[in-house]
C-alpha positions as CSV (number, residue, x, y, z in Angstrom):
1,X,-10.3,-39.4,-81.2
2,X,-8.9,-42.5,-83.2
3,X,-6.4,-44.7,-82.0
4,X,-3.7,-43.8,-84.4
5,X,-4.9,-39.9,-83.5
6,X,-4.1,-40.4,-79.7
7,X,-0.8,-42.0,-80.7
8,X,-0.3,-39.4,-83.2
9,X,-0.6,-37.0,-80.3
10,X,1.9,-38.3,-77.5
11,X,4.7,-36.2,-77.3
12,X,7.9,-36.7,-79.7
13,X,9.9,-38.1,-77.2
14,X,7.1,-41.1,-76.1
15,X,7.1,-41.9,-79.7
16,X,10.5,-42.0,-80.0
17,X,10.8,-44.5,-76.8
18,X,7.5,-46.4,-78.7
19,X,9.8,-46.8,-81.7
20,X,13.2,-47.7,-80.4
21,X,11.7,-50.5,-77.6
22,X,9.8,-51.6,-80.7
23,X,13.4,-52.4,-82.4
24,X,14.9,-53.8,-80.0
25,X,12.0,-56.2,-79.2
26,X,12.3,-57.1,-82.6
27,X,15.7,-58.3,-82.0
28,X,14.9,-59.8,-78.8
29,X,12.1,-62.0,-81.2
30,X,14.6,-63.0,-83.2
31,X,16.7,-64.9,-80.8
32,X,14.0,-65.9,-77.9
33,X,13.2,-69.0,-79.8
34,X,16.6,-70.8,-80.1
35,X,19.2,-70.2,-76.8
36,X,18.3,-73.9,-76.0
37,X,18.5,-75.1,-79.9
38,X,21.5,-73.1,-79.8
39,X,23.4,-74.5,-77.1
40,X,23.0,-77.6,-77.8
41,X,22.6,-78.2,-81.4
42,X,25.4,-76.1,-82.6
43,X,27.9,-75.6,-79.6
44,X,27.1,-79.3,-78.5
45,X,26.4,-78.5,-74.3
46,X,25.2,-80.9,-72.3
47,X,21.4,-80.1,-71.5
48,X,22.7,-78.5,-67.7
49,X,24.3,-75.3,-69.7
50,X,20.9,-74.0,-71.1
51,X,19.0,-75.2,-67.9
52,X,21.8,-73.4,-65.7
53,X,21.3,-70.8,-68.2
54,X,18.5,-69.6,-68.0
55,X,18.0,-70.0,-64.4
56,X,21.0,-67.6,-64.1
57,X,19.4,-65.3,-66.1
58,X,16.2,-65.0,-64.2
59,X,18.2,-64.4,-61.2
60,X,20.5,-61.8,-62.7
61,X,16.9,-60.0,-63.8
62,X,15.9,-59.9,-60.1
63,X,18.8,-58.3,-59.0
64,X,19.4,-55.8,-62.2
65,X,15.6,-54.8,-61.2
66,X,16.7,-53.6,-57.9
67,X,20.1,-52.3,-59.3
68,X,18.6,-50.3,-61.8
69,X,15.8,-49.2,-60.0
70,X,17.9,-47.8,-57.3
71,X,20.1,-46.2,-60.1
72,X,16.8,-44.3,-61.7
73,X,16.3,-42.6,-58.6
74,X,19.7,-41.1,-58.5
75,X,20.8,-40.6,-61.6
76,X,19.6,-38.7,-65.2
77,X,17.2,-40.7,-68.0
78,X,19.7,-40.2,-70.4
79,X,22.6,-42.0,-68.0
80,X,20.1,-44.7,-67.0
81,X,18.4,-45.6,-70.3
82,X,21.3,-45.8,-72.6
83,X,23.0,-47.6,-69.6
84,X,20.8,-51.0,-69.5
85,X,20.6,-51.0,-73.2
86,X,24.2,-51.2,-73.2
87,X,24.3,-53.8,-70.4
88,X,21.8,-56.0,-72.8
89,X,23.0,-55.4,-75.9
90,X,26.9,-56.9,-74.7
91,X,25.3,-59.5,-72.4
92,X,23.1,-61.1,-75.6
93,X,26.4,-60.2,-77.8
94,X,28.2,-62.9,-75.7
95,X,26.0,-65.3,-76.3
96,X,27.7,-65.4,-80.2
97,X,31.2,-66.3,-78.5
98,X,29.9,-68.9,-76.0
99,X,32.2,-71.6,-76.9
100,X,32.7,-72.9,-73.5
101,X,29.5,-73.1,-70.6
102,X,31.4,-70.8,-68.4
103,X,30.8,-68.0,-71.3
104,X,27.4,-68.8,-72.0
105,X,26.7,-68.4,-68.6
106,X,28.2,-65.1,-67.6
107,X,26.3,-63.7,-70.7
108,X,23.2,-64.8,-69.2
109,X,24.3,-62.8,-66.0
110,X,24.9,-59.7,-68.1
111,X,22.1,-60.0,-70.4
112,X,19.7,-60.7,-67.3
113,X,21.2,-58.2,-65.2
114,X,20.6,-55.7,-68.6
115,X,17.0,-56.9,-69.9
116,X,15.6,-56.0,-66.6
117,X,16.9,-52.7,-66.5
118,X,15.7,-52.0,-69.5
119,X,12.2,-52.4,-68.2
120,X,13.0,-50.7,-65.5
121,X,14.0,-47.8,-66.9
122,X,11.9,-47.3,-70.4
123,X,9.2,-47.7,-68.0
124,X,10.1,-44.9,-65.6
125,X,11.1,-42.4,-68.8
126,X,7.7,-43.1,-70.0
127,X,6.3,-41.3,-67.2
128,X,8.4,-38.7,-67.3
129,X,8.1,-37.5,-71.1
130,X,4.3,-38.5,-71.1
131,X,1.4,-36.4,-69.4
132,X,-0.7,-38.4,-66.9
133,X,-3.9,-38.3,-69.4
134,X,-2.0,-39.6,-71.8
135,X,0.2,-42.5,-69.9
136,X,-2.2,-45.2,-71.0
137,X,-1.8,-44.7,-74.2
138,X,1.5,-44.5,-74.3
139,X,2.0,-47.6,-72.1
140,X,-0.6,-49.8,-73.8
141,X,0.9,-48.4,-77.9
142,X,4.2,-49.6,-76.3
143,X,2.8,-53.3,-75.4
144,X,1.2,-53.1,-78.6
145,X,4.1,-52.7,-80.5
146,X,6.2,-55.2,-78.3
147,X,4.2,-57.8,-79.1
148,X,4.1,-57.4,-82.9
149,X,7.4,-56.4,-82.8
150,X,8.9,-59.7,-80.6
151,X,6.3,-62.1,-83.5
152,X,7.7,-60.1,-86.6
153,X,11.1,-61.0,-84.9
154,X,10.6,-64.6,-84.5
155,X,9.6,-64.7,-88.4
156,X,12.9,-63.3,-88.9
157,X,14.6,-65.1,-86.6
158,X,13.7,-68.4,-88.5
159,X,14.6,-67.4,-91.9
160,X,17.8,-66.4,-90.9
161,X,18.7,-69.6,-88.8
162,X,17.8,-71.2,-92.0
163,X,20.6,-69.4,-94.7
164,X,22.5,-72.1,-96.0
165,X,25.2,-70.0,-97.2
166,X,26.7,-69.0,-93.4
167,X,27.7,-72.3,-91.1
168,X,25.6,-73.1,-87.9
169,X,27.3,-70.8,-85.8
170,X,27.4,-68.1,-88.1
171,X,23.4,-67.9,-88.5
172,X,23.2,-67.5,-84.8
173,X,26.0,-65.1,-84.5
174,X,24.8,-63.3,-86.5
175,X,21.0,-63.2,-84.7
176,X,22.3,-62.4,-81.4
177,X,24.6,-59.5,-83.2
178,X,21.5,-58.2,-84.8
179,X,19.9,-58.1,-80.9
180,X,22.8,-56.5,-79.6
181,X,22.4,-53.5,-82.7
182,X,18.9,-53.4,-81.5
183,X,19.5,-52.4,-78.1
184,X,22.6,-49.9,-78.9
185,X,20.3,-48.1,-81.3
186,X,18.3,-47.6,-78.6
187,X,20.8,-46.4,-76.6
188,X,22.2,-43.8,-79.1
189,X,18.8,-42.5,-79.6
190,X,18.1,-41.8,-75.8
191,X,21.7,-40.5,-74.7
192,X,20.9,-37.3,-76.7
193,X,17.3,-37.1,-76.2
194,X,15.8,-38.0,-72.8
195,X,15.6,-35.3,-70.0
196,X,18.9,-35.3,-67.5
197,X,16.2,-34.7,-64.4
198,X,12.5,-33.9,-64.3
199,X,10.5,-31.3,-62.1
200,X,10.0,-31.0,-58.8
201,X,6.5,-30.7,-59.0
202,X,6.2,-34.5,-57.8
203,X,8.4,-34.6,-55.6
204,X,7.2,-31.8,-53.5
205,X,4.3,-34.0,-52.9
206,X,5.7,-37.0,-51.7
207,X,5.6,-38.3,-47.9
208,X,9.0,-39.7,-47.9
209,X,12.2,-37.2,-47.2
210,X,14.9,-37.9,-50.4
211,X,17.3,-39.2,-48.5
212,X,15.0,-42.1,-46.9
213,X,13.9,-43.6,-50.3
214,X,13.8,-47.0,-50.5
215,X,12.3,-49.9,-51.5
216,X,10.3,-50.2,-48.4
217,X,9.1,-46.6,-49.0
218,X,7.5,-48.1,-51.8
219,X,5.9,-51.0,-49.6
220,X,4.5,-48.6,-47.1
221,X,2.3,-46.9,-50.1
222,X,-0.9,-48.6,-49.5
223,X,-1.9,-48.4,-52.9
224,X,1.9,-49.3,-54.6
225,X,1.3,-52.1,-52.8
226,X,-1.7,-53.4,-53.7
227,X,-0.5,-52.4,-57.5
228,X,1.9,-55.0,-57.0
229,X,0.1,-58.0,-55.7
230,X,-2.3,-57.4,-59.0
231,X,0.6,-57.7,-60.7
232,X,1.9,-61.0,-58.6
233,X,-1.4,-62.5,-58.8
234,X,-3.0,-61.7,-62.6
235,X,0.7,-62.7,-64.1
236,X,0.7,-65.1,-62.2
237,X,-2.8,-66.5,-63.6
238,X,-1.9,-65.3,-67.2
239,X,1.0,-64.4,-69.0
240,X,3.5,-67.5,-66.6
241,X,1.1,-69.6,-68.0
242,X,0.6,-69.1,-71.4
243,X,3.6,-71.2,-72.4
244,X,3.3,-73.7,-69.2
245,X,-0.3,-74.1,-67.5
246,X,-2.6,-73.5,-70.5
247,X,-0.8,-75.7,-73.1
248,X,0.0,-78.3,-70.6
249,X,-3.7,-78.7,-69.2
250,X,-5.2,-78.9,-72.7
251,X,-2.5,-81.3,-74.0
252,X,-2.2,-83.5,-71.5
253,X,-5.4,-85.5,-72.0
254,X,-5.1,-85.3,-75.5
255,X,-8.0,-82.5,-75.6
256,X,-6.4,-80.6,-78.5
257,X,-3.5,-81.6,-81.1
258,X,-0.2,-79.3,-81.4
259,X,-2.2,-77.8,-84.5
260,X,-5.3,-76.3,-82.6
261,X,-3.0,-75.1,-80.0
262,X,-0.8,-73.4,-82.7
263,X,-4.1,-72.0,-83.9
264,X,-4.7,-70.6,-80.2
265,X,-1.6,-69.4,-79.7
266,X,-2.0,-67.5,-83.3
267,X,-5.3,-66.1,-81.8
268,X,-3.6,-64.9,-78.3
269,X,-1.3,-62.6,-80.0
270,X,-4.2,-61.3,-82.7
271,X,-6.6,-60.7,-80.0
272,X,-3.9,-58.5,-77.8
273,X,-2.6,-56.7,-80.6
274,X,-7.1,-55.2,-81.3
275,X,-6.9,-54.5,-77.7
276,X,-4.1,-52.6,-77.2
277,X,-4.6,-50.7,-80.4
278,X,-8.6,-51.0,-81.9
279,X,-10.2,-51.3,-78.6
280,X,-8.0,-47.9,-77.1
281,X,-10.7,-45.4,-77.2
282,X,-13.4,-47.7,-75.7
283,X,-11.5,-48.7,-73.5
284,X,-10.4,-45.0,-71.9
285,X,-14.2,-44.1,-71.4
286,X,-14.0,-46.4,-68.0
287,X,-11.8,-45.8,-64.7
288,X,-8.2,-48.0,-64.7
289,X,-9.1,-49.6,-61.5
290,X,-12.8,-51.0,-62.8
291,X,-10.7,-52.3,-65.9
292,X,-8.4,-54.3,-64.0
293,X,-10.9,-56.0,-61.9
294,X,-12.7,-56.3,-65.3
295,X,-9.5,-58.4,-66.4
296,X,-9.7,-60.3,-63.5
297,X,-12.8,-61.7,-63.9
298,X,-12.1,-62.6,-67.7
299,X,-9.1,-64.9,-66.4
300,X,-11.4,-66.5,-64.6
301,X,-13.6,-67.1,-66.9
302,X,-10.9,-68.2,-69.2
303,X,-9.8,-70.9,-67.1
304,X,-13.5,-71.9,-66.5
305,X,-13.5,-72.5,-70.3
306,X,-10.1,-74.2,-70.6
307,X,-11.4,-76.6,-68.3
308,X,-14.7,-77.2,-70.0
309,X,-11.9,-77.8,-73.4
310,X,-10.2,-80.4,-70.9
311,X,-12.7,-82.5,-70.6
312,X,-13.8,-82.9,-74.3
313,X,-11.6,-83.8,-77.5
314,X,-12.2,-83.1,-81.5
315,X,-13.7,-79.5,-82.4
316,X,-16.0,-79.0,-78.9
317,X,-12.6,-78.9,-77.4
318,X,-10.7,-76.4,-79.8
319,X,-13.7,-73.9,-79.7
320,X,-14.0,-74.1,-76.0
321,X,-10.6,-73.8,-76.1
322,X,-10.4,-70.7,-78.6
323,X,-13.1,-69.1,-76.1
324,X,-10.6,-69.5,-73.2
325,X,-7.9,-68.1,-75.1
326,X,-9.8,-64.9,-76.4
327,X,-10.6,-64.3,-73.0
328,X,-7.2,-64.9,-71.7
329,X,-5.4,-62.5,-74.4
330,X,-7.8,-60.0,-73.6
331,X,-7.4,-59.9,-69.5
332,X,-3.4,-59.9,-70.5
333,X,-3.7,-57.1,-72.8
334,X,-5.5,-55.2,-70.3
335,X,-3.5,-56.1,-67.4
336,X,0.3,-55.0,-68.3
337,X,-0.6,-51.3,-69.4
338,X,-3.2,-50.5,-67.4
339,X,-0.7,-51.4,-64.3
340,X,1.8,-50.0,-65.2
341,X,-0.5,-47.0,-66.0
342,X,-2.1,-46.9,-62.7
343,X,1.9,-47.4,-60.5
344,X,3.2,-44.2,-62.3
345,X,0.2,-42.2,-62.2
346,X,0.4,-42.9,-58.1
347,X,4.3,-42.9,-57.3
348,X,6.5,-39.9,-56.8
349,X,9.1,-39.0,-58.8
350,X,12.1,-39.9,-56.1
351,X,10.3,-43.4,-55.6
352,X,9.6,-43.6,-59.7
353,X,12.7,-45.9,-60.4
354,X,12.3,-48.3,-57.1
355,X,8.9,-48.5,-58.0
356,X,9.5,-49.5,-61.6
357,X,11.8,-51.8,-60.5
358,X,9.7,-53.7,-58.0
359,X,7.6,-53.9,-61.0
360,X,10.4,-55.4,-63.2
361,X,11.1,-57.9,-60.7
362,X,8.0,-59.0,-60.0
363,X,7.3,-59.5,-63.5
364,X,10.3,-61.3,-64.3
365,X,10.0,-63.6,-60.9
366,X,6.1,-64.8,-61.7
367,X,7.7,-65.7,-65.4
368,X,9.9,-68.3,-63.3
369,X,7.3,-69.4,-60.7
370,X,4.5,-69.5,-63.2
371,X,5.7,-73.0,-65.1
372,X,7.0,-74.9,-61.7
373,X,3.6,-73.9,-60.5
374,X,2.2,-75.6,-63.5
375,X,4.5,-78.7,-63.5
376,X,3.6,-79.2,-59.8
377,X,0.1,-79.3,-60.0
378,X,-1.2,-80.5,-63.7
379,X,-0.2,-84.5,-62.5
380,X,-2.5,-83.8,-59.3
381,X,-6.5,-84.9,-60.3
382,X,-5.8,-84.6,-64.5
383,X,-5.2,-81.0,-63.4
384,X,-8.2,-80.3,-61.7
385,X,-5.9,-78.3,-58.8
386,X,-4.3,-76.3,-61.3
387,X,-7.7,-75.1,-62.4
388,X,-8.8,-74.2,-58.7
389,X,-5.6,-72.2,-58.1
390,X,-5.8,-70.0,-61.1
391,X,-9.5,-69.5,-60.3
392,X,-8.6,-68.4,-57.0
393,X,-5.7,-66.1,-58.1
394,X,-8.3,-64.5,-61.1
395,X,-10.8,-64.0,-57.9
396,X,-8.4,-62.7,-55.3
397,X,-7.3,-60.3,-57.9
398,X,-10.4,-59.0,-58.7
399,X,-11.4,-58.2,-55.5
400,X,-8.2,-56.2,-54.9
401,X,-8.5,-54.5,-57.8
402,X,-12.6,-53.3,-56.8
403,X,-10.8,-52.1,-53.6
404,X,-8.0,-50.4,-54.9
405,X,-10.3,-47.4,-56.7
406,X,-10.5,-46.6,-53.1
407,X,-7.2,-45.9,-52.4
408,X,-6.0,-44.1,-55.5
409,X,-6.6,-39.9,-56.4
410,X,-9.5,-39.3,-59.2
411,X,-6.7,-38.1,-61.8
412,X,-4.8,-41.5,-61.1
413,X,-7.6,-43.7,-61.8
414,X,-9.7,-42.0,-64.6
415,X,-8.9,-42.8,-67.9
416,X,-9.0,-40.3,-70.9
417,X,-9.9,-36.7,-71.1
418,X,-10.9,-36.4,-67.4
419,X,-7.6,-37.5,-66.0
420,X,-6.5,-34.6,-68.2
421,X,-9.0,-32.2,-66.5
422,X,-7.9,-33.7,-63.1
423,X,-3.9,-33.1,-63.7
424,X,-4.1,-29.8,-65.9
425,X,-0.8,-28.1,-65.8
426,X,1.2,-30.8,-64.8
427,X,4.5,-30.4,-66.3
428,X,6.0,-32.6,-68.5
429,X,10.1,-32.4,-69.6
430,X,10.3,-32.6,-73.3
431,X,14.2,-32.1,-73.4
432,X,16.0,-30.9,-70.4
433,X,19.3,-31.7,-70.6
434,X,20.6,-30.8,-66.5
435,X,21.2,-33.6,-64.2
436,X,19.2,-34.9,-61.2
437,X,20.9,-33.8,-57.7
């Protein structure tokens, strides 16, 4: 089957979560560019407000990760969805009014505290309206479409910071309005669509008694955990360093101009979008597992190459570079859906939301770690220790990922129609409307 066949078959309510994330990523593109331009361009802050910022809002993403996790386990899909789009949609909303720091700072704690459970959550109602031989479609179709979606939105973004007709403030007002719409269309489309609870199929399976599920339930699965030091370690040596590590070690020493890394940053987002939608059908013929340990030796390679790029200038440089690059966008491509993929095919439903949300945070903390990684080690050797670390996170990771297809259940690892063989029956809510107990 086709790629556009398998998406064609996912269930009504997968597409419809494929669609409405899409939009509000498109929002989300539109005003990811400018919160620094913004704040201090056109409100006129000193540079600590969008420092202070930001920082806020990572932290305020850690703890909406556990909040909303937590809050998946308790309560119905369509409480929990509609809620953190909500949350995001009036945190980024805020950001139009910041006329003082104070304001621009508590929208940062409601927008972070929001984003995050919006990952959270989509990602947890993807498992539930999705059958398990289907998930990595679903999950990789939904990267997909973030990723065009977010570039379409930066396109936008631009043309309409640049209307002369509205003042300063009015072009960006009206962005961030546009990303709160985003995010309550979202939430009106989920409120009357996603299930209230799901079956107890899953739950009848699980080790851990209701009452005692926690977030160190969710530690003391072998495999959960393991899920989530891939996660920690290939972020780490990918996606935290696309805009920090990479960029800085091939700049530094002059190795390419701003243009060639334009070029390569052009290429990353090409080369994930053929992935996660051309290379589909190849890529469900092989087990999850082998694919992630696949990924991990491609970041490796990739930095092997960006290192070669270092040490050259001119076009040897940008080609070794462009190498480097391919083989980082595909390890990244791979590495989100196929995770995610692989922690919901292996958690129970009363752990789903925790899970998701240790997945959320973890995510969202290796985004922060990933550039003061980078800024403390490129000055060390012309970056020569920044290249040894992220070879030894690409290799750590791989060998995790060879030992984790040891751990995990046939149907959670296999890929395609056998994982369908492996979980026939399995129930899948398409519209129930009663509540979780």
């Amino acid at each position: 089957m086709t790629t556009f066949g398998q998406i064609r078959a996912l269930p009504g309510l997968t597409r419809l979560l494929i669609v409405t994330n899409g939009i509000s990523a498109l929002g989300a593109g539109a005003v990811m560019p400018f919160l620094w331009i913004y704040l201090t361009e056109v409100r006129h802050f000193q540079t600590w407000v969008p420092a202070t910022t930001l920082a806020v809002q990572a932290a305020a993403a850690v703890l909406g990760g556990l909040a909303y996790g937590v809050l998946v386990d308790r309560l119905p899909y369509n409480r929990t969805v509609p809620l953190a789009n909500v949350n995001a949609g009036v945190g980024t909303m805020v950001f139009a009014f910041a006329t003082d720091p104070w304001v621009a700072i508590a929208a940062a704690a409601v927008f972070g505290f929001g984003i995050s459970g919006v990952g959270t959550t989509v990602r947890a109602a993807y498992a539930v309206t999705t059958p398990k031989a289907q998930r990595d479609v679903a999950y990789s179709t939904d990267y997909g479409v973030l990723n065009l979606a977010m570039g379409f939105g930066v396109l936008m973004g631009g043309a309409v910071a640049a209307v002369g007709s509205l003042t300063p403030a009015g072009r960006y007002a009206t962005l961030y309005a546009i990303d709160a719409v985003t995010f309550l269309l979202m939430a009106a489309a989920t409120i009357t669509t996603l299930p209230g609870r799901v079956g107890a199929a899953d739950a009848d399976e699980s080790d851990e008694p209701r009452a005692r599920a926690g977030y160190l339930a969710v530690l003391r699965r072998p495999e959960l955990l393991v899920i989530l030091l891939l996660l920690l370690l290939t972020t780490l040596a990918t996606t935290a360093q696309f805009r920090a590590g990479l960029p800085g070690f091939l700049t530094q020493n002059g190795a390419i101009t701003s243009t060639g890394l334009s070029f390569a940053f052009a290429l990353n987002i090409l080369l994930c979008a053929a992935v996660q939608f051309l290379g589909l059908p190849l890529l469900r013929r092989y087990r999850k597992s082998r694919l992630v340990a696949a990924a991990g030796v491609l970041a490796g390679l990739c930095w092997w190459f960006v290192y070669l790029a270092g040490q050259r200038t001119g076009t040897a440089a940008l080609v070794l570079a462009c190498v480097g690059v391919s083989l980082f966008s595909i390890s990244e491509a791979l590495v989100g859906p196929l995770l995610t993929t692989l922690l919901n095919n292996a958690v129970t439903d009363e752990l789903r939301g925790r899970a998701n949300g240790l997945f959320s945070i973890t995510y969202s903390a290796c985004n922060v770690l990933g550039p003061v990684v980078a800024g403390a080690l490129l000055p060390w050797s012309a970056g020569l220790a920044f290249i040894v670390l992220m070879l030894a996170l690409s290799g750590v990771a791989t060998v995790l990922a060879v030992g984790l297809r040891r751990r995990l259940r046939a149907d959670e690892d296999l890929s395609g129609e056998s994982a369908g063989d492996a979980s026939a029956g399995e129930p899948v809510v398409a519209g129930a409307t009663h509540e979780r107990d």
